[in-house]
N, C-alpha and C positions, 0 to 999 in steps of 0.2 A: 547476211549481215547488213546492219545499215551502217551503207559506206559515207553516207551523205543526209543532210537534212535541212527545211526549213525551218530554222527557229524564232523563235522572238530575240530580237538581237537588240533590240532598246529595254536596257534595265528599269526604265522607267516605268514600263509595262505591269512588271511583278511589282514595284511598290504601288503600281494603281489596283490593279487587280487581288494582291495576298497581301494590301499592308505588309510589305518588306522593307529593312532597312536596305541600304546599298552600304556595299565595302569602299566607299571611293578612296579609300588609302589604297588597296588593292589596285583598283584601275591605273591611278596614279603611278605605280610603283612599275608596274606592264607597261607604261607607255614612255616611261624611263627609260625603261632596256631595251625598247624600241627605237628611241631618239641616238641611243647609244652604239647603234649598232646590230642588237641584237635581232635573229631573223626569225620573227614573228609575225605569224599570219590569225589578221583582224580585219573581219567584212568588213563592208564601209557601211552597213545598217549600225554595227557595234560604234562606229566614229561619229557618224550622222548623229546618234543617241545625247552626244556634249553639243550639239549646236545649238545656240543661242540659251548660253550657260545662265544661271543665275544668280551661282553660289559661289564664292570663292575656290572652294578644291574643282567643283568643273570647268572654271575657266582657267585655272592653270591646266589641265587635262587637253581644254581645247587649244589652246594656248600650242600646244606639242603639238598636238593632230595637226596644225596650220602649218606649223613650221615640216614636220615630217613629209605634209605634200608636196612643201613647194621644194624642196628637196628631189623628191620623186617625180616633179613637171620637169626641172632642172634636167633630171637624168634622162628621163625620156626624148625629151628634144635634142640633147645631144644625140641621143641613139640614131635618130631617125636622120639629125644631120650627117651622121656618120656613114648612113646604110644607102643615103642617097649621095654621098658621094660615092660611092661603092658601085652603085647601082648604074652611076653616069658613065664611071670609069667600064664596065661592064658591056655597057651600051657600044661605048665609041670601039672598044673590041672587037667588039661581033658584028659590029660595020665594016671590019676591015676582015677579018675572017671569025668564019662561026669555029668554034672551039668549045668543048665539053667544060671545061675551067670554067671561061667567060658566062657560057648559060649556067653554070650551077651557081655562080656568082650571083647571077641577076633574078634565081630563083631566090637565093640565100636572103638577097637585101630587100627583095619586093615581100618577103613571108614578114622579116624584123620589122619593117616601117609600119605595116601592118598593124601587128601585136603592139609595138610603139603606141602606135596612133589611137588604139584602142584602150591601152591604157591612157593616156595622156586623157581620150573620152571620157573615162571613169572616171577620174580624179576632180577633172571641171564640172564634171555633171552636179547640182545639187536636188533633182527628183532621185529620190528613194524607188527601185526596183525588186522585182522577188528575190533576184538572183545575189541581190547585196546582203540577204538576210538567209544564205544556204551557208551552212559550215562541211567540213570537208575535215578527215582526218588531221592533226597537227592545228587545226586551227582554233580562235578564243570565242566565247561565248561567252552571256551573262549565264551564273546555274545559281539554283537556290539551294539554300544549307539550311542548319539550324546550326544557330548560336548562341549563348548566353538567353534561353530563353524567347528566341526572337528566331523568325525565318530573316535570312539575310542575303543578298545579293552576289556573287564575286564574279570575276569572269577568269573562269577555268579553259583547259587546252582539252579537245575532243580527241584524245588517245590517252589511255591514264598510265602513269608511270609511278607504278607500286614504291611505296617508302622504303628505303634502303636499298634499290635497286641500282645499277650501273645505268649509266646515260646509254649506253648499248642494248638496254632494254627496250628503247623506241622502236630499233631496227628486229632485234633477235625476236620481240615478240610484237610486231607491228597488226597484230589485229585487235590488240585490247581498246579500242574505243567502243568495243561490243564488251559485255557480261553477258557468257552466257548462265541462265538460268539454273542447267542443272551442274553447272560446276561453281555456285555460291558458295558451297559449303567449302570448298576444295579449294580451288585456285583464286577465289576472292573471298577466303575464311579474313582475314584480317579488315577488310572494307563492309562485308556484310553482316551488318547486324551495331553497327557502327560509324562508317562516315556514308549517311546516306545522300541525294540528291534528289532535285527534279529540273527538268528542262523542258519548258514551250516548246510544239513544233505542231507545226502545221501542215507540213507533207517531209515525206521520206524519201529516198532514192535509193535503189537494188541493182547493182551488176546482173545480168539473169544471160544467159545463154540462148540464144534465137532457137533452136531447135525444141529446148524444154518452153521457152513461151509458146510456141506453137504446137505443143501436145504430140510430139512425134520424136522419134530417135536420130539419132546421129546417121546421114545415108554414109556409107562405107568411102566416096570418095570426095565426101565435105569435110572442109577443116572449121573445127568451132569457132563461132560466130558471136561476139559479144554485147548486148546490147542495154542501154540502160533505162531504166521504166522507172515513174514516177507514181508514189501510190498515197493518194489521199483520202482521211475518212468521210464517210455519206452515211447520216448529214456531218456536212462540213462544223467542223467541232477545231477547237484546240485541243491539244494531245497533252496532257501531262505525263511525261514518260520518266520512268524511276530508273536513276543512275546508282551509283556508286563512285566516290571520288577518293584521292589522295593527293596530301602535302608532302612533295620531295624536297629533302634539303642534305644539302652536301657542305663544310665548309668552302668558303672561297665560291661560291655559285648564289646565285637568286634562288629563291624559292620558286618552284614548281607546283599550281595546284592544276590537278588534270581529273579528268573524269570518264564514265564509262557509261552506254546504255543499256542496261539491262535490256534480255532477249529471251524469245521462248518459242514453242512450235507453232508454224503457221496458221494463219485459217483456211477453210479450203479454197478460197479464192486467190489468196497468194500463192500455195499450191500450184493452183491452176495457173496461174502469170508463172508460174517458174521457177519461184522461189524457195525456203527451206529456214527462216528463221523471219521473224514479230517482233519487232519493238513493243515492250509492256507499258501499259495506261496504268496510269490509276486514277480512281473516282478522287473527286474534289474534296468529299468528306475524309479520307483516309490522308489527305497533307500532310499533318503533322504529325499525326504515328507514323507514317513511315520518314520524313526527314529527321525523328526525334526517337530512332528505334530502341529497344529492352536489349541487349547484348544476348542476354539468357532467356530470351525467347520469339524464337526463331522462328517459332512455328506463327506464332501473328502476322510476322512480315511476307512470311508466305502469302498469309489468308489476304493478308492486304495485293499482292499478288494477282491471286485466282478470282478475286474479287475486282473486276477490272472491269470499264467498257469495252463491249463489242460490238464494233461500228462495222458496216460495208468496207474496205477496202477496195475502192478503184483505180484504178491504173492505165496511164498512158505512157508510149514511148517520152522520155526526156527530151525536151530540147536541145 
């Protein structure tokens, strides 16, 4: 499954490249419940994307994103002010005797100040990195739709939570940020054939198991080995990969729109790296049939499907 992905995380990308509208009521409305509390995970390629706004609704957008950091510089300096008093207090301990407390202490504060610092890194930083523009399960992305006529913008959550579902759907069935292929008809009968997607990505990332990367079986007194491989297409290409999405709505809750990547069996090159499941392409000419699908004819969006690039797949260990 792809647990992880590079994608285009500036919406501005898809209105330069697919003439798209953007939803910026939508982003708007996400960074609300942001501001508010709410715990929502947005790269910082998705934030960087309002900087140096031009329009009214983006600069109230940016507007949030400024104040939400300095919020989160706030908290982080206290962290680190906190973890290094901890850490002195820790010290002066185990000058006078070493004690397991004391050094787990001084492990505890020297690990936080750490992550601290590194966040607090990120947040100052304004060079855009690859890693600013990876999503990860639960997290937001710009995805294209079709709407009124128009491919459109929104930024969706990369785990989808079927309409009419209990909030406990995230957890009970935490792997739907994958569609798989041969259960469209099945367990995404209501999303296929009807709210379709696509999402930019640029490279993928797989969980894969050391032993199956290496073409060999488990030896009898090794315990599994996990490892994470990064696989991108040659020649290096943008990926249009066909999701599938849903709007959840509950009274008394925000709306939820979340989405899924469509998956299917590997090439033999994945195979070989270790893996067991493809993210689907689709050709550029096939866009709007498939964001714009026949309900009652299913069998096109298939064809739109089988009818995909097939690029090399190379792979290295992840960083």
């Amino acid at each position: 499954m792809c647990y992880s992905a590079q994608v285009w995380s500036d919406y501005k990308k898809y209105v330069r490249h697919f003439g798209a509208d953007v939803s910026l009521r939508e982003f708007y409305r996400l960074y609300i419940e942001r501001s508010e509390g709410a715990s929502l995970r947005l790269p910082k390629g998705v934030d960087a994307s309002f900087a140096n706004s031009t329009t009214e609704e983006e600069r109230r957008i940016q507007t949030l994103i400024e104040a939400y950091d300095l919020q989160q510089v706030a908290k982080y300096e206290q962290e680190v002010f906190k973890q290094r008093k901890r850490l002195a207090e820790a010290d002066r301990a185990l000058q006078s005797k070493i004690t397991k407390a004391a050094t787990e202490n001084k492990r505890i504060a020297t690990d936080k100040i750490d992550r601290a610092l590194a966040k607090l890194g990120d947040l100052r930083r304004t060079e855009i990195k690859e890693r600013d523009n990876r999503i990860f399960p639960l997290t937001y992305c710009p995805v294209m739709v079709w709407e009124n006529g128009r491919r459109v913008v929104k930024p969706m959550r990369y785990q989808c939570r079927l309409a009419g579902k209990p909030k406990s759907y995230d957890f009970d069935y935490n792997g739907t940020y994958n569609a798989r292929r041969d259960n469209l008809s099945g367990f995404w009968k209501k999303q296929f054939g009807y709210t379709h997607a696509i999402v930019v990505v640029n490279a993928f990332y797989e969980n894969v198991s050391l032993h199956r990367m290496e073409g060999r079986e488990l030896a009898p007194d090794e315990s599994e080995q996990n490892v994470v491989l990064k696989f991108k297409p040659r020649p290096t290409q943008d990926m249009l990969v066909a999701c599938l999405w849903s709007r959840w709505q509950k009274e008394g809750e925000p709306d939820l729109l979340s989405f899924a990547a469509i998956t299917d069996d590997p090439t033999p090159e994945i195979v070989a790296a270790g893996h067991d499941r493809l993210i689907v392409q689709i050709k550029p000419e096939n866009v709007d049939a498939w964001l714009n699908p026949d309900a009652n004819d299913l069998a096109s969006q298939q064809r739109i499907l089988d009818d995909r690039p097939r690029p090399y797949y190379e792979h290295r260990m992840a960083a």
